[in-house]
PAMAR-737668 format. One line per 5 residues: for each residue x, y, z of C-alpha. Coordinates in steps of 0.2 Angstrom, whole numbers. Each point is the difference from the previous one (the first is absolute). Example, Ala and Ser with C-alpha at 12.3 -4.5 7.8 and 13.67 -1.06 7.14 Angstrom:
# PAMAR-737668
62:-22:39 ~ 6:17:-3;
# end
This chain:
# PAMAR-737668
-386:-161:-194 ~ 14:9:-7 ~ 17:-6:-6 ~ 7:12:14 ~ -11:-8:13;
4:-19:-4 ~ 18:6:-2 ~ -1:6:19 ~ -6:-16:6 ~ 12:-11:-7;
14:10:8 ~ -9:2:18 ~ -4:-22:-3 ~ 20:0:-7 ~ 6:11:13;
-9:-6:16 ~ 3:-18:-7 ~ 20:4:-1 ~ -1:8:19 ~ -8:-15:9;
12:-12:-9 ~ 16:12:5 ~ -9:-1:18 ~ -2:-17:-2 ~ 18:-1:-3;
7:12:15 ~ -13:-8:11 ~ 8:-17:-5 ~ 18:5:2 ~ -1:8:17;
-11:-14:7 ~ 14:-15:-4 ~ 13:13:6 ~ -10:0:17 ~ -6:-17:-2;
20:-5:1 ~ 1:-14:9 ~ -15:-5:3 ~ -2:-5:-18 ~ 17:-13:5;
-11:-7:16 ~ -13:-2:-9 ~ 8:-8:-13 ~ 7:-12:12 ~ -16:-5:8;
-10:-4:-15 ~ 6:-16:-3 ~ -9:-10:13 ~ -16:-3:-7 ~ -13:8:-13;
-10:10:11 ~ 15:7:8 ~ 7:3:-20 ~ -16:10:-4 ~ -1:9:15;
17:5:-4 ~ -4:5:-18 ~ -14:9:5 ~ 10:10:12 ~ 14:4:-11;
-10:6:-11 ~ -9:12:11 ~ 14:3:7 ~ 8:8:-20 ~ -16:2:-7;
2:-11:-15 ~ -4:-19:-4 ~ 10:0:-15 ~ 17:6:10 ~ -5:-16:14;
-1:-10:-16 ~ 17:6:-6 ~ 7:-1:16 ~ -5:-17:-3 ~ 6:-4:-16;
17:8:4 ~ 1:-13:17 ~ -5:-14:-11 ~ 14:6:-12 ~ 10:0:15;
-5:-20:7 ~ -5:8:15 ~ -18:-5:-3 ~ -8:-14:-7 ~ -13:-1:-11;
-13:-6:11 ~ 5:13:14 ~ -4:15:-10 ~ -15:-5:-7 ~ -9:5:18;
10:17:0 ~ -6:2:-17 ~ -19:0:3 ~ 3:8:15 ~ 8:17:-9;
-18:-1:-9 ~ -8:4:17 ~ 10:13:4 ~ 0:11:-15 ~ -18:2:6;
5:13:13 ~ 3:9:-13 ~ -16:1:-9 ~ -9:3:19 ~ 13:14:5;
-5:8:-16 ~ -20:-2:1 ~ 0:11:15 ~ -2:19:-7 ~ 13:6:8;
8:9:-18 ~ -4:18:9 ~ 14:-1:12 ~ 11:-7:-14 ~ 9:16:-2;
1:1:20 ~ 11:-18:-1 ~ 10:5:-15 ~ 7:15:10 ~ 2:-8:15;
8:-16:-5 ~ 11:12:-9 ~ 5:12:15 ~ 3:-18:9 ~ 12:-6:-14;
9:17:-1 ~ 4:4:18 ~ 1:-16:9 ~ 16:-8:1 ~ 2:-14:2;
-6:-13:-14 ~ -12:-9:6 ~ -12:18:4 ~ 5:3:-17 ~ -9:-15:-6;
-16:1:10 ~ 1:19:-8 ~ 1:-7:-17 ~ -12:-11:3 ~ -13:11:5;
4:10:-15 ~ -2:-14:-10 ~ -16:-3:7 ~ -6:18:-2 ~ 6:-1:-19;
-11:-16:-2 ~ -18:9:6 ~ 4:16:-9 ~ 4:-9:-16 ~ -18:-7:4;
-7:17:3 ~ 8:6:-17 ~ -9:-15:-10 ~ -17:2:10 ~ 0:19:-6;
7:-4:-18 ~ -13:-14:-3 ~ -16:9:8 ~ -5:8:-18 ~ 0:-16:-5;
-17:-3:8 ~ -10:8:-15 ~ 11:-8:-14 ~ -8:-12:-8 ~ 12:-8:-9;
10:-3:18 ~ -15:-5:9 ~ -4:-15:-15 ~ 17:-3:1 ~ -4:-4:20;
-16:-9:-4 ~ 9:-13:-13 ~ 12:-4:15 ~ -15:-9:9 ~ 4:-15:-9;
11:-9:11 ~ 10:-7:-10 ~ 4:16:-9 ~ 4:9:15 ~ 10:-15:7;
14:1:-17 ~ -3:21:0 ~ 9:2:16 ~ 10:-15:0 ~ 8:9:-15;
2:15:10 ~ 7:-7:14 ~ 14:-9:-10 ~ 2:17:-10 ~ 5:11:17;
5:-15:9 ~ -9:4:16 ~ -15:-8:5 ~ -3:13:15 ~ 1:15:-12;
-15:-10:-13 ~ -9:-2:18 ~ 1:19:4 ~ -8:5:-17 ~ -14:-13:0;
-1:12:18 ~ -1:15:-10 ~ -12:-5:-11 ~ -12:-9:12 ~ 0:17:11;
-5:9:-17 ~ -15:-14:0 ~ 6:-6:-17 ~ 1:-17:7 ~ -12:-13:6;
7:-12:15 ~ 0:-14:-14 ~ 8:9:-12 ~ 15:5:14 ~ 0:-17:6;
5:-7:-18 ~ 12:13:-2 ~ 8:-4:18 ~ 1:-18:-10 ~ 8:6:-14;
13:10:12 ~ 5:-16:10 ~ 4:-10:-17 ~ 9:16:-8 ~ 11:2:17;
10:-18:-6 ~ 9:9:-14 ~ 12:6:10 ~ 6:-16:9 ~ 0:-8:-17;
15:13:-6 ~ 6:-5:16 ~ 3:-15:-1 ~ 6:2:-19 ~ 18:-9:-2;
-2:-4:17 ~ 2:-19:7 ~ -14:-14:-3 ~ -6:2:17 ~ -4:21:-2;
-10:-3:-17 ~ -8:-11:12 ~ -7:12:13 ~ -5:13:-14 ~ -9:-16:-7;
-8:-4:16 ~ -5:21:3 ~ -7:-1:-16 ~ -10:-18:1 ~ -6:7:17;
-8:16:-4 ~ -7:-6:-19 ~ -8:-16:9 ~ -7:13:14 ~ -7:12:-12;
-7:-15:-13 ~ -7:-8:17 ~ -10:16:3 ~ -4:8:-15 ~ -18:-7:-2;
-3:5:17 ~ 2:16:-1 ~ -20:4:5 ~ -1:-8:12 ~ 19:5:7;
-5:18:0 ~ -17:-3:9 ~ 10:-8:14 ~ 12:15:2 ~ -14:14:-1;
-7:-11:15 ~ 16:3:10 ~ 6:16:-6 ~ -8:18:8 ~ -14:9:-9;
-1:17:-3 ~ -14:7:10 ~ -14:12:-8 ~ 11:-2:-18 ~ -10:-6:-15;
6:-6:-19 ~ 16:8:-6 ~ 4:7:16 ~ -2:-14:10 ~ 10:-12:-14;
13:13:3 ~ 2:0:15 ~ -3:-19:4 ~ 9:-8:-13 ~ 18:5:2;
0:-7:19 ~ -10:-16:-8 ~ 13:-2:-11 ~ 15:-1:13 ~ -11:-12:8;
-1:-10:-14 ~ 18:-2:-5 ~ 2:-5:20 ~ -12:-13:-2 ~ 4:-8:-15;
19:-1:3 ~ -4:-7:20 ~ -14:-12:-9 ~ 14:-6:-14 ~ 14:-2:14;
-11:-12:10 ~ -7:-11:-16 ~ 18:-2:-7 ~ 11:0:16 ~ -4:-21:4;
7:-4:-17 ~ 17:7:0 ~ 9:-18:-2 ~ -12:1:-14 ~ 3:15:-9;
20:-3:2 ~ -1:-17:-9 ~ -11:8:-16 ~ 12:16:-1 ~ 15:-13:0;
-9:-11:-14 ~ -2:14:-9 ~ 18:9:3 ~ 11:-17:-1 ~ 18:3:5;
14:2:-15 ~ 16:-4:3 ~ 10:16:4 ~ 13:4:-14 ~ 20:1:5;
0:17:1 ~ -17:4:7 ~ 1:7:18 ~ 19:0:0 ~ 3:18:4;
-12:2:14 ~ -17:-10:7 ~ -7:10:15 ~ 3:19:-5 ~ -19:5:-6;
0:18:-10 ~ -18:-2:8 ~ 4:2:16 ~ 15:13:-2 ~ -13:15:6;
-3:-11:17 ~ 17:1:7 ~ -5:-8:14 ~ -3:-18:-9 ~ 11:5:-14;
17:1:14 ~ -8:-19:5 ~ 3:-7:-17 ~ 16:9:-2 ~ 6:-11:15;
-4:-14:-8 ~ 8:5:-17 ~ 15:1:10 ~ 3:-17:7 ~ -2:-4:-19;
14:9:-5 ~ 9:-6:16 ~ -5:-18:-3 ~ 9:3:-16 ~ 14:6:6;
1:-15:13 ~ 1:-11:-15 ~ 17:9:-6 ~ 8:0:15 ~ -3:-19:2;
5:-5:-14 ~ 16:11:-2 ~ 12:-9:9 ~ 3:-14:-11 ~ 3:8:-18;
11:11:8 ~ 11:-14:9 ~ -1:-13:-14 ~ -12:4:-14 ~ -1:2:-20;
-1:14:-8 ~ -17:-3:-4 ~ -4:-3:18 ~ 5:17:2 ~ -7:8:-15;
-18:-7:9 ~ 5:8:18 ~ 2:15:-9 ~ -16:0:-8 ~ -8:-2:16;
0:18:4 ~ -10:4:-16 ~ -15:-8:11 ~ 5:12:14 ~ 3:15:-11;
-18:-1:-8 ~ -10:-3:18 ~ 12:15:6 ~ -6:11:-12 ~ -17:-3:-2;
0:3:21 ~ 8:14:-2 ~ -10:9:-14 ~ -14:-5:11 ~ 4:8:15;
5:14:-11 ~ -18:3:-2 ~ -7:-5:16 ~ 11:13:5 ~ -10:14:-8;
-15:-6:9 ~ -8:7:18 ~ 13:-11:11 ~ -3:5:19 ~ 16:4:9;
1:-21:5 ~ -3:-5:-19 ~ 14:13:-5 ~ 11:-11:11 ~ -3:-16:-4;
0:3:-22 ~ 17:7:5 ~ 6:-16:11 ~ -7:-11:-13 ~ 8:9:-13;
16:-1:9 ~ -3:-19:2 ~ -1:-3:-19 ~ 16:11:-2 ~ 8:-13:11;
-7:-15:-7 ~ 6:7:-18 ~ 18:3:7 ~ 1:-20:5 ~ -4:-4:-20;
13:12:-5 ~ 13:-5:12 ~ -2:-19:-5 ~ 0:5:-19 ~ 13:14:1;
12:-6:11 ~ -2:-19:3 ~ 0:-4:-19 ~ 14:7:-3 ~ 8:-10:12;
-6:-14:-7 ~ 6:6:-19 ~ 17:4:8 ~ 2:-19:8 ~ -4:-7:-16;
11:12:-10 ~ 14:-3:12 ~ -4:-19:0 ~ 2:2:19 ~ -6:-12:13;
-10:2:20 ~ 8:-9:12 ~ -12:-12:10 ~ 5:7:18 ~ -7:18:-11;
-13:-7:-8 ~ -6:-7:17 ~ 2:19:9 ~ -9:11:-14 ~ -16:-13:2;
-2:1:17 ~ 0:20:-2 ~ -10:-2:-14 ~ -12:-11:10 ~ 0:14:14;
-2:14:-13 ~ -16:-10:-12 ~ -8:-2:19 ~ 1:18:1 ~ -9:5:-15;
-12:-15:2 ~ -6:9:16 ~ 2:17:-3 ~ -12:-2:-15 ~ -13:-10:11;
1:11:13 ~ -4:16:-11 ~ -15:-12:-10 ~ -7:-4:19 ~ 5:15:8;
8:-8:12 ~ 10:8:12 ~ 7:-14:8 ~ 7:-12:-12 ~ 7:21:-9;
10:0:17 ~ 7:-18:-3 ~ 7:7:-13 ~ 9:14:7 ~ 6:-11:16;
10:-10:-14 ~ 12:13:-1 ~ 11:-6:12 ~ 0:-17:-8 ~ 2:5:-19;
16:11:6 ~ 6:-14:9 ~ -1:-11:-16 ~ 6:14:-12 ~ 17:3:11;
1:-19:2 ~ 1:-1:-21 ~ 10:13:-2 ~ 14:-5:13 ~ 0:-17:-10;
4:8:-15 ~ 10:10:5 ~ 12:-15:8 ~ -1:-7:-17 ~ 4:13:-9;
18:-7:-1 ~ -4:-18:-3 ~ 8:-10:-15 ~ -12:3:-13 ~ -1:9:-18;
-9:14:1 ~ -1:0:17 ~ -2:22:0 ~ -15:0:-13 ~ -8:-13:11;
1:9:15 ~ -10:15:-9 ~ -12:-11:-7 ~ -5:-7:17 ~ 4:16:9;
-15:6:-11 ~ -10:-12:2 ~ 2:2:21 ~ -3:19:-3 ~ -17:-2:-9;
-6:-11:11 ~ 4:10:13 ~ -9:16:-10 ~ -14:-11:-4 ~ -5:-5:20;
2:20:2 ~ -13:5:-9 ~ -12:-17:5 ~ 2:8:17 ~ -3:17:-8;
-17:-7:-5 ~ -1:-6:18 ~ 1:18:7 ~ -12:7:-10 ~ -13:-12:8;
6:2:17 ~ 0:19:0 ~ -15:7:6 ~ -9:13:-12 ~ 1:17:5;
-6:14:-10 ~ 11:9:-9 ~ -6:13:-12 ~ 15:10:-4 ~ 8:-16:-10;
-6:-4:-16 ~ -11:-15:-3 ~ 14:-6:-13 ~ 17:1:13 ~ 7:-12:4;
4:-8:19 ~ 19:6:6 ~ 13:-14:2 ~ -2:-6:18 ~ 15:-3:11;
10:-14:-5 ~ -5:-2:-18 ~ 15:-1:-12 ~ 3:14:-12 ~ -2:-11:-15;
-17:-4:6 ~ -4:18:-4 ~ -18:1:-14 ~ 3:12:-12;
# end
């Protein structure tokens, strides 16, 4: 064979490899953008019990076309305390299962229409209109891309049948154990177990491969596939090393359980799979094997499921002793716990985790208004100098939202998902604005009593904390109301309003009657409580800002961009106004 020859193949192996793993890719994108949803209710359901948490792995999984995205999905949950340990070790063996529709959707030769699919996923993504056509195109384009990247291999390894340096290379891979660390390497190397499947494919429709030796390398595939939640879960919470321990202690023990039965494996699945009628040697291998193989990694991944499932509680308490818990340093997780860089290219759960990030920075923001009565009435300077502080806390969670949504906002958002980034963003706008009110306005205040040595009268002090009682509510229940979703304790919020004014005028009238009492300082006084009734006031008005947001109903609304703002609603203060 000459230099020019070998040089060929390795570009057709090279480029058809690089097609199938961009179809991969596209075909993986477009599904979780019309997976949507579903992806959340399935989520939802999983919990219940282990069969339903494989079943839902395996379906994910099918759904996206990839057991190691289910196991990042996972990892990013477990990140984000919305799964236990326990819980996603079902969904884990589960996306094992279903990363075999891949191999079988492959194994039927079906690569001469793949040019057909490519060009009419495309005309589909092109011309339809509306997002989710556009998807199914791009799917089917995907699709296509991963059978002509096949094709492209199959025709760049077919000289390969009469080189003999490739074809001992092929019979030193019989060894099992050889085979098992060869494409295990590989695997972790392109970080797709589906795309190692696919050329084993390739190769055994050549007839370079024996069943046994296909059956190793599927082996070898499973292992190398736990590379990717291992980088996962990398800086991640104790819990998420966990799950890519557990993804990784479940297919090594399935593959060392089987690997000296590897005979007698493949005896069983050329009993079940098809022959090839009136086919003989390297024609019949060729054509039996690639189905066999599919079958195979079906078989072994449904047979591991079954042995392991019964010993979840099990499998959670050896992963545990071997990841202990550490204490958590006093800055780790401080700027944000549930927003996943994992899930940023599934809005769909990424938007979930957002609302949840929120009432963090609203439970944040809760704890300055609470506590900012008293420093400003009666407190040290130092009592003030930690008020002010507080908003450091709020400042960070704000802008690590923010920058989060920033990049969400670049993603596939359907009309609905451009909505709600844009609600939530405008919720942590609003939350921010409390944190900067208290520290901008309120200690100032407070600096300006103690300059001025000034005292609050107890009829005042008495007035401002009944507002201030109303007002803390207000936030208190807006930010529930927006972690739940709850429409009715939002409205709560916004029937205040009658109540909140009534309080508001009620202070002001009593300050005003003693603005001429006879006290020192009785005029810088009155500013200093005036302002604090006025931030009070501002801050219930955007508590029932956040309200609005989750009573409005979300309409589509393409023509605003994803990073505007909602207007000021009627009855909301000028000073309330987020920059």
């Amino acid at each position: 064979m000459t230099e020019l020859k070998l040089g060929t193949i390795v570009m057709g192996l090279a480029g058809g490899l690089a097609l199938f793993l961009y179809g991969m890719e596209k075909l993986t994108d477009a599904l979780k953008l019309i997976a949507g949803d579903r992806l959340k209710t399935l989520l939802a359901r999983m919990t219940s019990n282990r069969f339903k948490a494989v079943l839902t792995g395996a379906t994910i999984t099918a759904m996206i076309q990839s057991s190691s995205i289910t196991t990042v999905l996972v990892v990013g949950f477990i990140s984000a305390g919305l799964l236990s340990l326990q819980q996603s070790i079902g969904i884990i063996m589960g996306a094992s299962i279903g990363t075999t529709v891949t191999a079988q959707i492959i194994a039927f030769k079906v690569t001469e229409y793949s040019l057909v699919l490519v060009a009419l996923g495309f005309a589909m993504a092109f011309l339809a209109r509306s997002k989710t056509m556009k998807a199914y195109g791009a799917a089917l384009m995907g699709l296509g891309l991963i059978f002509f990247g096949m094709e492209l291999m199959k025709d760049a390894t077919n000289p390969l049948r009469s080189f003999e340096p490739f074809i001992q290379m092929m019979q030193n891979l019989r060894n099992p154990l050889l085979a098992v660390l060869f494409s295990a390497a590989f695997t972790a190397l392109i970080q797709s177990s589906s795309a190692t499947t696919g050329v084993i494919i390739v190769l055994a429709s050549q007839g370079f491969l024996t069943l046994e030796t296909g059956i190793a390398l599927v082996f070898g595939a499973n292992m190398g596939t736990c590379i990717t939640a291992f980088l996962a879960s990398i800086g991640k919470p104790r819990e998420a090393v966990r799950a890519a321990a557990v993804h990784i202690l479940f297919n090594t023990a399935g593959v060392l359980l089987w690997i000296g039965f590897v005979d007698p494996f493949a005896d069983l699945i050329r009993w079940v799979s098809p022959a090839a009628e009136g086919l003989e040697g390297l024609a019949a291998r060729a054509a039996e094997t690639p189905r066999q193989i599919a079958n195979s990694h079906t078989a072994f991944n449904v047979a591991n499921t079954l042995l392991f499932i019964g010993f979840t509680p099990l499998i959670a308490r050896i992963v545990e002793w071997l990841i202990p818990d550490r204490a958590l340093g006093a800055e780790e997780g401080l700027d944000r716990r549930y927003l996943s860089d994992i899930l940023v290219n599934t809005p769909a759960l990424a938007l979930d985790l957002v609302r949840m990030e929120l009432a963090r920075i609203g439970a944040a923001a809760l704890r300055m208004v609470r506590d900012a009565i008293d420093p400003v009435l009666k407190g040290s300077a130092e009592e003030l100098e930690a008020l002010g502080k507080m908003d450091d806390e709020v400042d960070r969670l704000h802008a690590a939202l923010v920058t989060y949504l920033g990049r969400l906002s670049t993603e596939n958002l359907t009309e609905t998902q451009s909505h709600l980034l844009s609600r939530y963003l405008g919720a942590a706008n609003y939350f921010e604005n409390m944190g900067d009110l208290i520290e901008t306005n309120l200690v100032s205040a407070g600096r300006t009593r103690l300059d001025s040595e000034l005292e609050i009268s107890p009829s005042t002090r008495e007035l401002l904390r009944s507002l201030h009682e109303r007002v803390q509510w207000a936030v208190e229940r807006s930010t529930e109301a927006l972690a739940s979703e709850d429409r009715e304790v939002a409205q709560e919020v916004i029937d205040a309003k009658p109540e909140i004014d009534r309080l508001t005028e009620q202070a002001q009238i009593h300050l005003t009657a003693r603005l001429g009492a006879p006290a020192p300082h009785r005029l810088a006084a009155f500013r200093i409580e005036s302002e604090l009734v006025e931030v009070l006031d501002r801050l219930y008005v955007l508590a029932k800002r956040i309200s609005r947001l989750v009573v409005e109903e979300i309409e589509p609304y393409s023509r605003k961009s994803t990073m505007e703002l909602p207007p000021a609603q009627e009855g909301d203060t000028e000073e309330a106004q987020v920059a």
